[in-house]
RODO-2510 file (C-alpha; in nm, 4 decimals, decimal comma):
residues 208
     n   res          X          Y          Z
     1     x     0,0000     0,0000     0,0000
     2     x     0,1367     0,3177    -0,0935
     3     x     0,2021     0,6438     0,1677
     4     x    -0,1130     0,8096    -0,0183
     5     x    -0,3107     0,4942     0,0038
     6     x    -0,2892     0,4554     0,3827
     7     x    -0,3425     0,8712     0,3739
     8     x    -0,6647     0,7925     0,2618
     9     x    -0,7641     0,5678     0,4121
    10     x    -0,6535     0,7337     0,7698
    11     x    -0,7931     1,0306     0,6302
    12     x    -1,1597     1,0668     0,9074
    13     x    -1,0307     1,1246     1,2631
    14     x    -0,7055     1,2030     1,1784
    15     x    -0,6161     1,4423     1,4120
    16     x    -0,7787     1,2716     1,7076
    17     x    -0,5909     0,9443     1,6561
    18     x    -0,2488     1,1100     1,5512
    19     x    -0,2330     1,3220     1,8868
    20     x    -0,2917     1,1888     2,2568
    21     x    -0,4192     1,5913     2,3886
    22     x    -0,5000     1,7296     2,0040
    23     x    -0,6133     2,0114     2,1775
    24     x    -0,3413     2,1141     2,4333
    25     x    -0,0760     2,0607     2,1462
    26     x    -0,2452     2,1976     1,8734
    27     x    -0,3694     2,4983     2,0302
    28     x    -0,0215     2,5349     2,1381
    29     x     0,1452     2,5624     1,7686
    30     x    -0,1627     2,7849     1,7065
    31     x    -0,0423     3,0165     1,9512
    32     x     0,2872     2,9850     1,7750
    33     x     0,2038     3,0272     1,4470
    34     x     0,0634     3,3471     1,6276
    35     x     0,3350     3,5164     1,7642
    36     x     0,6451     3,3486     1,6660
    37     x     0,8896     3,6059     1,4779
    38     x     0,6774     3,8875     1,2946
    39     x     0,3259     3,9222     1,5536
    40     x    -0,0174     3,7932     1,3050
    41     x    -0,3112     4,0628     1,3146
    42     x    -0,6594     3,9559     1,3840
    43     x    -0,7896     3,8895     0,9720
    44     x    -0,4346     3,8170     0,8272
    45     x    -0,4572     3,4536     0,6586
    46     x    -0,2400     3,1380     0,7260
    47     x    -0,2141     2,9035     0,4152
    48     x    -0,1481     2,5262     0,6361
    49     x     0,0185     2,3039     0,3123
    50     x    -0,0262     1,9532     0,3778
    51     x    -0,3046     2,0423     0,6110
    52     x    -0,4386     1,6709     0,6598
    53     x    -0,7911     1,7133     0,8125
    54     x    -0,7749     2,0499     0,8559
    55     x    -0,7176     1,9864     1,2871
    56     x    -0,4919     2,3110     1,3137
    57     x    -0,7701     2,5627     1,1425
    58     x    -1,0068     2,5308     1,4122
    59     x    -0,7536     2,6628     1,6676
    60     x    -0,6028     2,9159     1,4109
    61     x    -0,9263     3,0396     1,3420
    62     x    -0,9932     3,0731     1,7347
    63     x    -0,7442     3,3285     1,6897
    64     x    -0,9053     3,5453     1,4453
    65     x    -0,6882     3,4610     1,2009
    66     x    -0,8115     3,3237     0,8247
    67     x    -0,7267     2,9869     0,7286
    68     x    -0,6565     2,8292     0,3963
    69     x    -0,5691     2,4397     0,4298
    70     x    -0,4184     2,2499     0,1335
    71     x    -0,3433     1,8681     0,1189
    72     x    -0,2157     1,6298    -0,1989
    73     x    -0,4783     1,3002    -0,0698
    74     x    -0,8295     1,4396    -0,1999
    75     x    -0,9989     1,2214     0,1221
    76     x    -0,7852     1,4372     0,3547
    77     x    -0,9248     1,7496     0,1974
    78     x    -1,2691     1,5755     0,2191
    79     x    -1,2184     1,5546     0,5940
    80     x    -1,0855     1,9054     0,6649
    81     x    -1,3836     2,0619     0,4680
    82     x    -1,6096     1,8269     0,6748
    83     x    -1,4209     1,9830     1,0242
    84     x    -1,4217     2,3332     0,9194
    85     x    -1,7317     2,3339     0,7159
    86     x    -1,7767     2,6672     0,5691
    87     x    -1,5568     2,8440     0,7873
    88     x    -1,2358     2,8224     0,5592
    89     x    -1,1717     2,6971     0,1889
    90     x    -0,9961     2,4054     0,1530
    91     x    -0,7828     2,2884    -0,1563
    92     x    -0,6661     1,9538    -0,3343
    93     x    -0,2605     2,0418    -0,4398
    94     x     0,1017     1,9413    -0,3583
    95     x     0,3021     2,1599    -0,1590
    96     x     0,5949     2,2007    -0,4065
    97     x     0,3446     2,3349    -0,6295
    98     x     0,0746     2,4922    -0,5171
    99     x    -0,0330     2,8802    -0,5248
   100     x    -0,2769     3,0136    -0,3598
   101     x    -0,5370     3,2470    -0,4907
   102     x    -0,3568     3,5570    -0,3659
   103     x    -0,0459     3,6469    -0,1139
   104     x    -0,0800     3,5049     0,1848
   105     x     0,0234     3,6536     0,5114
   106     x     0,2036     3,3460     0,6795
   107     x     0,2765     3,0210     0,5457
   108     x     0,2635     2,6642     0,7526
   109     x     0,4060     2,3325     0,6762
   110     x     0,4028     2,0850     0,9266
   111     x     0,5211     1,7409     0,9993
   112     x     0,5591     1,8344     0,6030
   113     x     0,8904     1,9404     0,5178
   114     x     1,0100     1,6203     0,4121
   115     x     0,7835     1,6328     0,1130
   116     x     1,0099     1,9281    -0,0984
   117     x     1,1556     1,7584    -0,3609
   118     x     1,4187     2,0161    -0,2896
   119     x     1,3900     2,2548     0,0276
   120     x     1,5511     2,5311    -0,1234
   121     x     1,3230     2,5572    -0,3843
   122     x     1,0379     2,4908    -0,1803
   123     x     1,1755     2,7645     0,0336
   124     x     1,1845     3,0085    -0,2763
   125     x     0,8450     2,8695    -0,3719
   126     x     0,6633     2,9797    -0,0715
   127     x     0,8326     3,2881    -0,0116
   128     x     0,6926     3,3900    -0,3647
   129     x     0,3471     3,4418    -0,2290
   130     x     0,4076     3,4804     0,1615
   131     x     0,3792     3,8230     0,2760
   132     x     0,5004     3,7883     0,6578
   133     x     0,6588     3,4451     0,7198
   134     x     0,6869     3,1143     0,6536
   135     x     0,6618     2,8513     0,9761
   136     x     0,7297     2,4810     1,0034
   137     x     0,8590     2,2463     1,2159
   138     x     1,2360     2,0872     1,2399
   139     x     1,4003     1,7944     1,3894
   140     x     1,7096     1,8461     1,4707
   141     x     1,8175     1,5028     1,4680
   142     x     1,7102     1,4424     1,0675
   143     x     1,7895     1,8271     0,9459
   144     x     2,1090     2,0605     1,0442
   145     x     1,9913     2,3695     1,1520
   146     x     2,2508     2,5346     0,9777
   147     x     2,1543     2,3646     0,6165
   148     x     1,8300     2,4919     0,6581
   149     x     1,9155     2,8392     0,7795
   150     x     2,1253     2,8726     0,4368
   151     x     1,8233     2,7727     0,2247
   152     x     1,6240     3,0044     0,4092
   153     x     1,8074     3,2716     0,2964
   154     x     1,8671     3,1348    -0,0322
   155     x     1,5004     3,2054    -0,0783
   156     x     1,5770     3,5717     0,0558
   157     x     1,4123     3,4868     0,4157
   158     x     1,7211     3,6118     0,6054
   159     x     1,5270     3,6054     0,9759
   160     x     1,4940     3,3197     1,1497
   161     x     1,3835     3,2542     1,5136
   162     x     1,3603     2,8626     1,6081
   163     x     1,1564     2,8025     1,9260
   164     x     1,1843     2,4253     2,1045
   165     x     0,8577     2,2976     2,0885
   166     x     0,8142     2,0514     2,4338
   167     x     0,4689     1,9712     2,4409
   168     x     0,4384     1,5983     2,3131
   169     x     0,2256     1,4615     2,0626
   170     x     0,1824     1,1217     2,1818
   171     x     0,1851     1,1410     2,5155
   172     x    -0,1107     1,3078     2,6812
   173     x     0,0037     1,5414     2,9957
   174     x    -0,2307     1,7129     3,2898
   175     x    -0,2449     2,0137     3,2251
   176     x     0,0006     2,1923     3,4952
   177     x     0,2311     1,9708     3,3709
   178     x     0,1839     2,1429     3,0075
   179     x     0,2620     2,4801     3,1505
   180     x     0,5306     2,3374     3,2731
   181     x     0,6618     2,2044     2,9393
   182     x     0,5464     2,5463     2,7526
   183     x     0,7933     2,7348     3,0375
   184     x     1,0752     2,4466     2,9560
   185     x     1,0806     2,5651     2,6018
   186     x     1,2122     2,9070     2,7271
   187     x     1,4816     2,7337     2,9507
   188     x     1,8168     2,7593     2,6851
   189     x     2,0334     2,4038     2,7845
   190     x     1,8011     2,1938     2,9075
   191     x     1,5711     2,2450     2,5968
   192     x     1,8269     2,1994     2,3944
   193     x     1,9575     1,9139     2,5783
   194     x     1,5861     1,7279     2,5436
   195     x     1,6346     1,8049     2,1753
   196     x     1,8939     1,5593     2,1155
   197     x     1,6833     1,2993     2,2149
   198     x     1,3431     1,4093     2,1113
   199     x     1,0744     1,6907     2,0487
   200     x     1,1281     1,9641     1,7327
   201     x     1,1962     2,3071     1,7129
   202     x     0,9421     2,5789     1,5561
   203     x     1,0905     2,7909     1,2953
   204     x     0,9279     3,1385     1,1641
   205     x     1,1425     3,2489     0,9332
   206     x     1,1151     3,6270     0,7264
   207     x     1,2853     3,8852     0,5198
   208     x     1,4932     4,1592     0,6956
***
């Protein structure tokens, strides 16, 4: 079975069966995607590539923000226009190709990036029609920091600011203990040193 088969087939409840807490760690990158690097404005629109079912424009949209979500597997489109009904469009393309219908103001490509055929010009590609920044996630243990940082500005986003992100997906914490893993991300060393074993960073990168 191919990775777009089992996509598809994973496509309805995606989000609650890929997260333990969808909420506290969603709502989380939300809040990222927020204020990470250049501040979003209440009515500025996030374009989510490879948006799955859509489970990040619910808590995006919380924040006033617009939402655009885009996915490759036509069933996970399905299921994010299902979730969001007619609260935000919802397209059918592949992130190294896709353009959306006009600028956007931020860009997000999660659990994603592997999917450029070539980050650089994937890079390029979304800074074409991204007005503030461009966000995504980064494991440190699969991608040098420093590669990245050099296609980044390869594609004339010379700003970077990479933020640990510590709450985990598949493990389901009370919720003191999430504050406690939101204030960890702000620690220096000891995030760093629970990077080398696991977790991501979050990356909003911009022009000067």
């Amino acid at each position: 079975m191919s990775e777009r088969e089992q996509y598809a087939r994973q496509a309805e409840e995606w989000t609650e069966r890929s997260y333990a807490d969808a909420s506290a760690y969603l709502r989380h990158r939300a809040e990222l995607v927020l204020n990470l690097g250049p501040r979003l404005e209440a009515g500025d629109e996030v374009l989510d590539l490879a948006c799955g079912d859509g489970g990040l424009g619910g808590f995006l949209l919380e924040l006033g923000l617009r939402y655009r979500g885009v996915d490759a597997t036509p069933e996970m489109a399905a299921e994010a226009r299902r979730r969001l009904r007619d609260l935000a469009p919802v397209d059918v393309g592949d992130l190294n190709e896709y353009v959306p219908p006009a600028p956007v103001a931020a860009t997000t490509v999660f659990r994603a990036l592997y999917y450029a055929h070539d980050r650089a010009a994937f890079f390029r590609h979304t800074a074409g029609y991204t007005e503030q920044k461009l966000v995504f996630d980064l494991n440190p243990r699969q991608y040098g920091r420093e590669e990245v940082r050099a296609d980044l500005r390869s594609a004339g986003l010379e700003r970077a600011a990479l933020r640990p992100f510590l709450v985990p997906q598949t493990v389901a914490l009370p919720r003191p203990a999430v504050a406690v893993a939101k204030a960890l991300e702000r620690s220096g060393p000891p995030a760093r040193l629970a990077l080398r074993f696991r977790f991501t960073y979050l990356v909003a990168a911009w022009r000067r």
